[in-house]
VEXPAPA-913511 format. One line per field, with one value per residue (C-alpha): residue number from 1; residue in three letters; x, y, z. Coordinates in Angstrom, 1 decimal. Example, Ala and Ser with C-alpha at 12.3 -4.5 7.8 and 13.67 -1.06 7.14 Angstrom:
% VEXPAPA-913511
seq c(1,2)
type c(ALA,SER)
c1 c(12.3,13.7)
c2 c(-4.5,-1.1)
c3 c(7.8,7.1)
% end
This chain:
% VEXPAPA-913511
seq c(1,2,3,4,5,6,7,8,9,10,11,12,13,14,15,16,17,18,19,20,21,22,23,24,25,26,27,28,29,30,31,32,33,34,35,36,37,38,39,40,41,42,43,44,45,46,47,48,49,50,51,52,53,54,55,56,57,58,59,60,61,62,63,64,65,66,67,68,69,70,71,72,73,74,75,76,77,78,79,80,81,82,83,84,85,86,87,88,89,90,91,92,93,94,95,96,97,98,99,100,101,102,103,104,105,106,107,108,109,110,111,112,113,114,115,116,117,118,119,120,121,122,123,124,125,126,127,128,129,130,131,132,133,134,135,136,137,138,139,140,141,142,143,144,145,146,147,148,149,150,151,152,153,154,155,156,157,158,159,160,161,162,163,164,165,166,167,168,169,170,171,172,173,174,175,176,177)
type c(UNK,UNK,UNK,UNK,UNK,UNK,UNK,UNK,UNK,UNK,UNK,UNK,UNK,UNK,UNK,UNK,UNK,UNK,UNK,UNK,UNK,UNK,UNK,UNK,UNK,UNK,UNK,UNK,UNK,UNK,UNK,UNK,UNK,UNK,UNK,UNK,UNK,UNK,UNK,UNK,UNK,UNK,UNK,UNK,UNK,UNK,UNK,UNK,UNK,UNK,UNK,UNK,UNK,UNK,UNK,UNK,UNK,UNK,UNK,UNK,UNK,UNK,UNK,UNK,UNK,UNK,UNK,UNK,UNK,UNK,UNK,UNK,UNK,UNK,UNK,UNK,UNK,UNK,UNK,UNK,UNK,UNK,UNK,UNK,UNK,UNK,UNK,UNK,UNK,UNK,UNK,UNK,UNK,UNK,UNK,UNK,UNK,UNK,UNK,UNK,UNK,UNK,UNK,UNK,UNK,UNK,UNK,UNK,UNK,UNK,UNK,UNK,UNK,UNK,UNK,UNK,UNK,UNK,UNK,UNK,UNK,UNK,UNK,UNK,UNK,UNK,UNK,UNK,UNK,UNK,UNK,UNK,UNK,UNK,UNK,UNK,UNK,UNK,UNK,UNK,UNK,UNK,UNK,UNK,UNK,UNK,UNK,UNK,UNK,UNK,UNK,UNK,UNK,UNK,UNK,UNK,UNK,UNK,UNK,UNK,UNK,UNK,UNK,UNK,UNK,UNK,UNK,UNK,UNK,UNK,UNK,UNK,UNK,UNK,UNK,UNK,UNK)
c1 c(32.6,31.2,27.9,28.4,29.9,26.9,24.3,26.4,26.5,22.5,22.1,23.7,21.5,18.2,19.8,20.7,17.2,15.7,17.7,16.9,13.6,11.8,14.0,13.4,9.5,10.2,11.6,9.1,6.3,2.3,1.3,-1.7,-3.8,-7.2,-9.2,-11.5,-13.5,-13.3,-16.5,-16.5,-18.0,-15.1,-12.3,-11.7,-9.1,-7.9,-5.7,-4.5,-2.4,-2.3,0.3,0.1,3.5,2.6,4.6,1.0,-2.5,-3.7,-0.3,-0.6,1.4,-0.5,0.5,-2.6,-3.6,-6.6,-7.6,-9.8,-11.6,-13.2,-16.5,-18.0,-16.3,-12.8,-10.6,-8.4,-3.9,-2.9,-6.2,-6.0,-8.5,-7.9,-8.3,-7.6,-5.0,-3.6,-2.4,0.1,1.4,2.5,0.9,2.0,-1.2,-2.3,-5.9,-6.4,-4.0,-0.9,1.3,1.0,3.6,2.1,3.1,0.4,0.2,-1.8,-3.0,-4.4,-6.7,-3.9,-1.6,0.7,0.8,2.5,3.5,3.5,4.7,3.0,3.3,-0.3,-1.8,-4.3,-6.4,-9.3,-12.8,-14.2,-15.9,-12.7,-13.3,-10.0,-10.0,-7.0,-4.9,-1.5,0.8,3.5,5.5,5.1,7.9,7.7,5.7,5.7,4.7,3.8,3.9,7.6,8.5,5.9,6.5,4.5,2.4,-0.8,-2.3,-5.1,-8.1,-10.3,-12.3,-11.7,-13.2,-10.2,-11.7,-15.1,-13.1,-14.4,-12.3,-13.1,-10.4,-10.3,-7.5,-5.9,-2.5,-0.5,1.8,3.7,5.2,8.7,10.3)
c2 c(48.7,47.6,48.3,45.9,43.2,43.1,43.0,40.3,38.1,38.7,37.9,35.1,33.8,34.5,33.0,29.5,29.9,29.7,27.0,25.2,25.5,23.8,20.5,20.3,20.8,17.9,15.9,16.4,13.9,14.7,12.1,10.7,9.3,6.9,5.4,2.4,0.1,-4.0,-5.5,-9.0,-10.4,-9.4,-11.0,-14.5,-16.4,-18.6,-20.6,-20.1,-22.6,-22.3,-23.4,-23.4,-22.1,-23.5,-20.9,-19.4,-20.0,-18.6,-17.9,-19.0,-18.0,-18.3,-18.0,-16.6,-15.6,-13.4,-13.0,-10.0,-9.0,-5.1,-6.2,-2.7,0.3,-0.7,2.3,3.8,3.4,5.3,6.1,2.0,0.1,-2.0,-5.8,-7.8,-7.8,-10.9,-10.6,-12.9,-12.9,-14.2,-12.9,-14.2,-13.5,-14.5,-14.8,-12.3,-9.5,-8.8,-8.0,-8.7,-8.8,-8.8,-8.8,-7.7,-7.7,-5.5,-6.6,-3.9,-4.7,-4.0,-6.9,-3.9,-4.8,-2.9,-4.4,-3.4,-4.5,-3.6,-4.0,-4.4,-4.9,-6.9,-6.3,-9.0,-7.4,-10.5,-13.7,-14.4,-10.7,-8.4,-5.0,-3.7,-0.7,-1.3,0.7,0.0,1.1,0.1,-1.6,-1.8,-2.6,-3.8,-2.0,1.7,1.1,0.0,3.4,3.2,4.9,5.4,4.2,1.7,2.7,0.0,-0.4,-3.0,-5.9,-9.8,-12.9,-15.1,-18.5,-17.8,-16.7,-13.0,-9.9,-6.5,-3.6,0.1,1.4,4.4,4.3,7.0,7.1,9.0,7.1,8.1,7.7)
c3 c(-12.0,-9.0,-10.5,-13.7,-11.6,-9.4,-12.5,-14.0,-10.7,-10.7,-14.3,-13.8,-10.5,-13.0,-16.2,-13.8,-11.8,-14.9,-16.2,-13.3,-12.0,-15.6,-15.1,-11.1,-12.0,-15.1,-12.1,-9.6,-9.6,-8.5,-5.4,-6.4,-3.5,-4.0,-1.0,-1.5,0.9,-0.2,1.2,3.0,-0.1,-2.5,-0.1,0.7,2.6,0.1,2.8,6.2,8.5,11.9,14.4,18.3,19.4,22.9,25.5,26.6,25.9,23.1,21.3,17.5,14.2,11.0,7.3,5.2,1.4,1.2,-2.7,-3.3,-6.2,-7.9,-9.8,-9.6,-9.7,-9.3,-8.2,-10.8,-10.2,-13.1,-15.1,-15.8,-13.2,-10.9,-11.3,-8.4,-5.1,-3.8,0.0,1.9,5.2,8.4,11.6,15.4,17.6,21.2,21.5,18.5,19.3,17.9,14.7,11.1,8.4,4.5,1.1,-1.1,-5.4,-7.0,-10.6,-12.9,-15.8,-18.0,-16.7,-15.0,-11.4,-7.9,-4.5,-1.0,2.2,5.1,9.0,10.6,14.1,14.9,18.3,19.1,20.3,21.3,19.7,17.0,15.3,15.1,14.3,12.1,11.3,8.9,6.7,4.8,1.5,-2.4,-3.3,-6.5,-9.6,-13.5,-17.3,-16.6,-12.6,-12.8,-11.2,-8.5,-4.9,-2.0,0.9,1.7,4.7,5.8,8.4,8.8,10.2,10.1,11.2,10.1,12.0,9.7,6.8,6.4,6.1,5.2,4.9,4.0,1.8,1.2,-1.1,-2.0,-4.9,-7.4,-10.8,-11.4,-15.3)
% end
């Protein structure tokens, strides 16, 4: 009796196991991760404003839109590639150092887009250039991206006074249903 009992309570664990285990792998979604480098020429501030908060030298807050551009061989979200990114944000330096807040919009050549807010720090090496190292998570996103999760991680270089910026990403993401 004892016996039968025991190899119907284990038939039963294998029968739900096996129940279970196809529609938690169904559920499960693969990360995906893509790293690209945008050159100097393929960003552009599109507009910055600048405001002296006047308690110390040096100390300014500045809105800014960065527009950048994938003319040759735009990284791949998705198996679709990627068109453009549009980047806005709000940062509150003295003399080149300190933090960044951004709101970015990726566009794929499809129309589909994702967005991403990310917290970045800015440190000055001298001359108006900033070195910069950010992260933040995808918020969202539209068409086939409108399950979207993950994280941008950013590093970079910018000139914002001269208008140049160049930044490495790496995004990580898994598309939910």
């Amino acid at each position: 009796m004892i016996r039968a009992t025991m190899l119907t309570v284990s038939s039963l664990g294998l029968f739900c196991m096996a129940v279970a285990l196809p529609v938690g792998g169904a559920l499960a979604q693969e990360k995906q991760q893509v790293s690209f480098k945008l050159s100097a020429e393929n960003s552009k501030y599109t507009q910055q404003h600048v405001i002296d908060v006047g308690d110390v030298s040096g100390h300014q807050v500045r809105i800014f839109e960065i527009h950048r551009t994938y003319p040759n061989n735009a990284p791949m979200i998705n198996g679709v590639k990627l068109k453009e990114t549009w980047n806005r944000g709000l940062t509150d330096y003295t003399d080149g150092n300190g933090p960044n807040i951004g709101y970015s919009v990726f566009v794929l050549e499809n129309g589909d887009k994702f967005f991403a807010r990310t917290n970045t720090l800015a440190q000055s090496t001298g001359s108006g250039k900033l070195i910069t190292s950010g992260a933040g998570p995808i918020t969202g996103g539209t068409g086939k991206l409108a399950g979207i999760q993950g994280m941008i991680r950013t590093s970079g270089t910018a000139e914002p006074k001269a208008g140049v910026v160049e930044t490495q990403y790496e995004i990580e993401y898994s598309i939910g249903k």
